[in-house]
N, C-alpha and C positions, 0 to 999 in steps of 0.2 A: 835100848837100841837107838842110835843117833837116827836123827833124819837127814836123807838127803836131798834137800830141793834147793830151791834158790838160794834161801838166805843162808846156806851153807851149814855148817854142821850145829847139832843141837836146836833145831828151828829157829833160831831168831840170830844167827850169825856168829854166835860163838867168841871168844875172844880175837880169833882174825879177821871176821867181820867186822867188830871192834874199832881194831888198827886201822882195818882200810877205810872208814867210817871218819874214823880222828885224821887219817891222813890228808883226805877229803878235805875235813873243816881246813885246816891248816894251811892247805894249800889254796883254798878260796880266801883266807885272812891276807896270805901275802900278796895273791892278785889285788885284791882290791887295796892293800896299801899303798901298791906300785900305783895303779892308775891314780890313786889324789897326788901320791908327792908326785906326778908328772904332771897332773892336772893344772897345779897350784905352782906348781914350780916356775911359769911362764906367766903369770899374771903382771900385768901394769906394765906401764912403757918404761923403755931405760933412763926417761928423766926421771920417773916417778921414783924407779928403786935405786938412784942414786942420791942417797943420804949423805951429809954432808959434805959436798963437791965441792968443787972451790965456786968464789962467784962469778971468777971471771970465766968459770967455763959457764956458769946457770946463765950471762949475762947475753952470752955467745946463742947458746939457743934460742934463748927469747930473742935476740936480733934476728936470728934466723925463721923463726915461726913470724914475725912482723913484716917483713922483709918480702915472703911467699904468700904474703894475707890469709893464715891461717888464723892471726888474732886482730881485735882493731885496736887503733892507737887507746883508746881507753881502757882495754886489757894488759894492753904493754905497759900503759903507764903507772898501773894497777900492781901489777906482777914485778915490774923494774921496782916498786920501793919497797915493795917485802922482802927481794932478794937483797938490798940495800939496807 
């Protein structure tokens, strides 16, 4: 004779308890993939993730970070011959 309580037919949820069990997991796997590749997806400034740029744009920023006194002439001067 089945039982009928919570965990649904046969006391321990039966093969549709199962399903909905697994669909559960499943559906927790994909939230939490969404949140890192959205997490991760915005990381670093857009000089950092611009890989090989040309230099006369890297040369442009760095005049413009110098410029606003966001670096001092010894980080420019620093920075100017790496990108050189």
């Amino acid at each position: 004779m089945p039982c009928w309580g919570w965990t649904g037919f046969y006391g321990y949820g039966g093969i549709i308890g199962s399903l909905i069990g697994f669909g559960f997991m499943i559906l927790f796997l994909v939230i939490i993939y969404f949140l890192f590749k959205n997490l991760f997806k915005n990381s670093g400034s857009k000089e950092s993730r611009k890989i090989g740029g040309n230099n006369e744009d890297l040369i442009k920023i760095l005049n413009e970070k110098f410029v606003k006194g966001e670096i001092t002439e010894e980080e420019y001067i620093r920075k100017k011959k790496l990108i050189e």
